[in-house]
C-alpha positions, 0 to 999 in steps of 0.5 A, a space after each residue: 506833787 500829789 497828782 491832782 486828777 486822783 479820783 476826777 477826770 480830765 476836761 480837755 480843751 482846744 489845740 494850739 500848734 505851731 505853723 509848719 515850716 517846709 524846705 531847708 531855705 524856710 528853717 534858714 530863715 526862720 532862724 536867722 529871724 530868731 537871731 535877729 530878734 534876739 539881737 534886738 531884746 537880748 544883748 542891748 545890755 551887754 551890747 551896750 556895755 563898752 560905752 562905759 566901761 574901760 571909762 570906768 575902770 580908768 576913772 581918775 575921780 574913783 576912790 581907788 583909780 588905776 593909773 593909766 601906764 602900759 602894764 596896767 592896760 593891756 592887764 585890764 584888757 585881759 581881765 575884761 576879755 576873760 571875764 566874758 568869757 568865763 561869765 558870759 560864755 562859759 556861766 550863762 551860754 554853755 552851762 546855765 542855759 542848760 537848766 531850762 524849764 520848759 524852754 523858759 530860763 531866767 532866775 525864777 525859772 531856776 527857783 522853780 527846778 529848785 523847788 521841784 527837784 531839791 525838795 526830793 534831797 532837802 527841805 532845808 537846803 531847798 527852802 535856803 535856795 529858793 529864798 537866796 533865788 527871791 533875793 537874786 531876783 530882787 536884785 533884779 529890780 536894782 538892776 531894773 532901775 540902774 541900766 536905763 539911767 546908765 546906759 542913756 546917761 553913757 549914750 547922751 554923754 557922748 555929745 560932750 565929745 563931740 560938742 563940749 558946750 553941750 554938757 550942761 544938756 546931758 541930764 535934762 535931755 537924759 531925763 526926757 529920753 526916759 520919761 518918752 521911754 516910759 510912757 511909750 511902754 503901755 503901747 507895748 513893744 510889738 511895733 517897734 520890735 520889728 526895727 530892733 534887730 537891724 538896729 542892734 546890728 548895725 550897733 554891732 558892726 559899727 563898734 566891732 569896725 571901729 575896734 579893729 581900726 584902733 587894733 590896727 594902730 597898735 596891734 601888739 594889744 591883741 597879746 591881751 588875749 593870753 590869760 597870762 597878762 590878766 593872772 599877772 595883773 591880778 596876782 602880780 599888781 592884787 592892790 590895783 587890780 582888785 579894786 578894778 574889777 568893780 569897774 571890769 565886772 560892766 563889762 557882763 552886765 545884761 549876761 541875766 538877759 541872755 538866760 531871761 529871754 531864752 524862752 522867747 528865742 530858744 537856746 541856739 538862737 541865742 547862742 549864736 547871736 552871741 558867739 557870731 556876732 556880740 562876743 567879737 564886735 564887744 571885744 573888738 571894741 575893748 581891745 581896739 579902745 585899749 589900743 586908743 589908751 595906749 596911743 595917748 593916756 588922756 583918751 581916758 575920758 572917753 575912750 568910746 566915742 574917741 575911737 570913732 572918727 570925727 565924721 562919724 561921732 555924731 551918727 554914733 551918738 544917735 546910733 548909741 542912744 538908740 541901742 541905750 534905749 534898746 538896751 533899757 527896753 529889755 531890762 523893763 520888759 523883763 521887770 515886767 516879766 519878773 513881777 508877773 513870775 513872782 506873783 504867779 509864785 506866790 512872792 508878789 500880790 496879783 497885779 494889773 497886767 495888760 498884754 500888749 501882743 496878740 501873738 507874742 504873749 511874752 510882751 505885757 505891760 505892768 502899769 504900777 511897776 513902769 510908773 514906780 521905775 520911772 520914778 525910781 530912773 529919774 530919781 538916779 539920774 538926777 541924783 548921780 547926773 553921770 554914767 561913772 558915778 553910777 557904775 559903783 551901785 551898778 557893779 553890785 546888782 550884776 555880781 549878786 544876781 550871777 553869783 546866786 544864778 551860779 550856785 543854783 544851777 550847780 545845785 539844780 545839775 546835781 539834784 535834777 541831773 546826777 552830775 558826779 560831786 568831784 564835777 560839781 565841786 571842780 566847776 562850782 570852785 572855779 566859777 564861784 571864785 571867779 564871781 565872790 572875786 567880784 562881789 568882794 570887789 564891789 564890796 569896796 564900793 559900798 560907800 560910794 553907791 554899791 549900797 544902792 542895789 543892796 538897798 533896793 534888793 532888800 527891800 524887795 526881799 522883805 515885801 516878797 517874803 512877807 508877802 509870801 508869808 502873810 499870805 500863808 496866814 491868810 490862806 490858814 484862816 480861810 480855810 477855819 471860817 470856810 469849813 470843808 466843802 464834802 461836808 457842806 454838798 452833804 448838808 445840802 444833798 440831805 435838805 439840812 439847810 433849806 434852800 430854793 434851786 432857781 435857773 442859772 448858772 453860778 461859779 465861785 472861784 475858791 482856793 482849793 476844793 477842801 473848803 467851801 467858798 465863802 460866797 456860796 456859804 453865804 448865799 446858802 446860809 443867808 439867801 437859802 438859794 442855790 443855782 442849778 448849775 454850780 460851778 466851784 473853780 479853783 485856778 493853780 499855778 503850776 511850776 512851768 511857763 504854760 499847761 497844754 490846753 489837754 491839760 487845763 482842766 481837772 474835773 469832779 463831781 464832788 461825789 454826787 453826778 446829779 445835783 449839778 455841782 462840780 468843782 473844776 481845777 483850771 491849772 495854768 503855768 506861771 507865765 500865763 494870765 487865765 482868762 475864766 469864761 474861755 476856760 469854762 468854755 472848754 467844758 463839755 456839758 457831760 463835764 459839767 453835768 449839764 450845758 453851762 449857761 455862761 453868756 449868763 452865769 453869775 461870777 462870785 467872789 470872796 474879798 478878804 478885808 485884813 486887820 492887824 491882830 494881837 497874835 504873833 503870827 509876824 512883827 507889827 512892822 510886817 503886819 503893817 507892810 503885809 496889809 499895805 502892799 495887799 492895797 496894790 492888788 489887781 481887781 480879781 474880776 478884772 485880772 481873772 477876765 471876768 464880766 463887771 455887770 454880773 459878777 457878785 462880791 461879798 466881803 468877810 473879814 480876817 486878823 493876820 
């Protein structure tokens, strides 16, 4: 990237620096806080995962069931232990937690290091990857939609274990559970926060006591953890454990949730959370409800809730909705996060964004993207009405957005690290097989509902890339009617076109300082006025979560120091909304070749009205799709902060 203060000079800003912490026990707790925090955001999707997922895997009504007999269980058990480990710990934890860009983790920040270092190697794999990272992050939005209705759906149902008569009230006590879930979202999460690490917690300690009581009834289950059963299930019994690992693959769900949410808690916290306390209580729960099927086959309908004892089945359901809930609050929160990412990219229109925390600017609310959830979470559950017959589309958002997480960091380590090819090709075989075992498996699902994340993925995919497209056309077209800017300061400079200073301040925001602004070619050309001071700003999205406040602004004169225009360059990182007037107010009155009057600047933007043309820039069906997805963009003013009462827009139009 061409640095973009070449002949200009830097503006810079306020600071902004953490609080100090002082003395060994105030770092204990800091961290420990850190943990907790991540208990309660991070891990509610695999936390919560072994409500449903031996359930499934012995599900009777599956198209390909695994008989419930010894041999079988303690091989499942196995598979599921060191599936976590190779995916959870070794994939995520050890390795893809690694590749961080600027402490923020998560597919999109791994598109961005491919984009940023594989353009230095290969355009064309570059540009594959980049595209193969959108697609994982579409399946994101499958993801999105399908682990709130699961796991409510798995959590609510324990209450046909503990009263029977209730079953018919699953769903419609589900579909309430939802919609509160929802609406509370554009209160944000700030305040219920606070609660959600004690919660997870005592979730934790609750199912990791509960396995051990079932390990102590039948030890011998705890030999599941040699690898050796899960090899000989899988290449011993190929045909049954093949089809089980659509099922056993539950078992990582949330595992893009741990990488997601590293730049809110840090690498360490999170690790640690997972290694000290998740990864037991999980196992211990597997094992111990392995032990409970071994003791009777028929406590395969609900081998969760079974292993509690009768006294403590109701607190469990209680305690197993709220950690549900939990667990889909993370998983919105990071659609939010996704969609606000994508579009800072470039791969999504620019919508309304809301920040619901004044201290955690992680915590926004995107209303357009909570109601289509919503919606689209009701709908599943109504549609499927339980935990198993959703567990065959939920296998194939997971393995998809690992598999694709998996190739990018090997790529992003060689690229960006220099790690030796013999290493890259020892680890990138091993774990790729491991995860395309998986795939193919839900690939035998595709029928029975495995179609649904590949639907939702797909379509995502298109509206992203199309997007992204059409807005490429556009900005060309821009750039033909709006004419270059240098050309354009000279003709006003010589007195070429006529016009009237008069008092004030005016800025124009523009795509770049290449070509005039629409706006003010207009009030030149039409009004033949100017203002003293002009201000031309473009906003950049750099790819990093967050641009220091030293390095906000990039300032130039557009070659003349004295006519009182100058164009500002506010670059800000993909995980932050800009706020216009704060920024301009960072400027010195040097900088700007005067004192801004910005308690009384006009604000002018260009809207863009776009019509289908007869060139074949794109197939009329992505014309269409690329006009009607602009109709959901934010209003800029209101997306850029800027006040209502003076901000001017004026409208041009242009064929795609």
């Amino acid at each position: 990237m061409a640095d973009p203060r070449h002949g200009a000079t830097s503006g810079g800003g306020l600071g902004s620096g953490a609080p100090e912490v002082h003395g060994p026990s105030s770092h204990d707790a800091v961290r420990l806080a850190l943990v907790i925090g991540a208990l309660g955001v991070v891990f509610g999707d695999i936390g919560t995962s072994p409500i449903y997922t031996l359930q499934t895997v012995f599900n009777p009504s599956d198209p390909h069931p695994v008989p419930v007999s010894t041999q079988n269980v303690y091989g499942v058990v196995s598979l599921v232990f060191w599936a976590v480990m190779i995916i959870v710990t070794v994939t995520y934890v050890l390795l893809a937690m690694r590749a961080d860009n600027d402490g923020e983790g998560g597919i999109m920040a791994l598109i961005t290091l491919v984009r940023r270092w594989g353009s230095q190697r290969s355009r064309r794999a570059t540009a594959v990857l980049a595209a193969l990272g959108v697609f994982g992050a579409s399946l994101f939005f499958g993801d999105s939609m399908i682990t709130p209705a699961i796991s409510v759906l798995s959590a609510v149902e324990g209450l046909k274990v503990v009263q029977p008569s209730l079953g018919s009230a699953v769903v419609p006590i589900t579909g309430v559970i939802i919609i509160l879930l929802f609406i509370v979202q554009r209160r944000g999460t700030a305040a219920v926060g606070r609660i959600f690490g004690p919660v997870m917690v005592a979730w934790f300690v609750a199912i990791g006591a509960c396995g051990v009581a079932g390990i102590v009834d039948h030890p011998a289950i705890l030999g599941a953890l040699s690898p050796s059963y899960a090899l000989g299930f899988l290449f011993g019994h190929f045909g049954t454990a093949f089809f089980a690992l659509a099922a056993v693959v539950l078992a990582v769900t949330g595992a893009e949730a741990l990488y997601a949410d590293m730049g809110h808690f840090g690498r360490r916290a999170i690790t640690r959370g997972w290694m000290l306390l998740v990864f037991p209580a999980c196992v211990l729960s597997y094992f111990g409800q392995g032990a409970l099927i071994l003791a009777d086959p028929h406590n395969i309908s609900s081998p969760f809730f079974l292993l509690v004892p009768h006294w403590g089945r109701w607190p469990m359901v209680l305690l197993a909705t709220a950690a549900t809930v939990i667990a889909s609050q993370a998983v919105i929160t990071g659609a939010y996060s996704v969609t606000s990412q994508a579009a800072q990219l470039g791969y999504l229109p620019r919508l309304r964004i809301a920040h619901t925390s004044e201290s955690t600017i992680g915590q926004i609310y995107v209303p357009w993207i909570n109601w289509l959830l919503m919606v689209s979470v009701l709908t599943l559950v109504f549609a499927f009405r339980s935990s198993t017959a959703l567990a065959f589309a939920f296998g194939m958002a997971v393995t998809g957005t690992i598999t694709i997480t998996t190739l990018l960091f090997f790529y992003v380590a060689r690229a960006k690290w220099g790690t030796p090819k013999w290493l890259i090709a020892v680890g990138a075989t091993v774990l790729l097989f491991v995860d395309l075992l998986f795939v193919a498996a839900n690939l035998t699902k595709l029928v029975h509902g495995a179609w649904l994340p590949l639907l939702i993925g797909v379509t995502v995919f298109t509206v992203m890339t199309t997007w992204q497209r059409g807005r490429e056309l556009v900005t060309a077209e821009r750039v033909r009617q709006e004419g270059p800017l240098p050309e354009f300061i000279d003709r006003l400079r010589s007195g070429e076109v006529p016009t009237l200073r008069i008092p004030g301040t005016a800025v124009f925001l523009n795509r770049g300082k290449q070509t005039t602004p629409l706006a003010m070619r207009a009030n030149v050309e039409h009004n033949h006025v100017r203002h003293d001071q002009v201000v031309i700003l473009s906003l950049e999205t750099e790819p990093v979560p967050r641009v220091p406040a030293d390095q906000r602004l990039v300032v130039d004169a557009l070659g003349y120091a004295d006519d009182g225009i100058i164009h500002v360059t506010a670059r800000f990182g993909y995980m932050e909304t800009p706020d216009v007037p704060s920024t301009l107010a960072m400027l010195s009155p040097a900088q700007a070749e005067g004192p801004l009057q910005l308690d009384q600047a006009s604000y002018f933007l260009s809207k863009i009205a776009l019509r289908r043309g007869k060139a074949p820039t794109m197939a009329p069906w992505r014309k269409r799709l690329f006009i009607a997805t602009s109709y959901i963009t934010a209003d800029a003013a209101e997306y850029f902060g800027l006040p209502r009462n003076r901000t001017v827009i004026m409208g041009s139009h242009i064929e795609v």
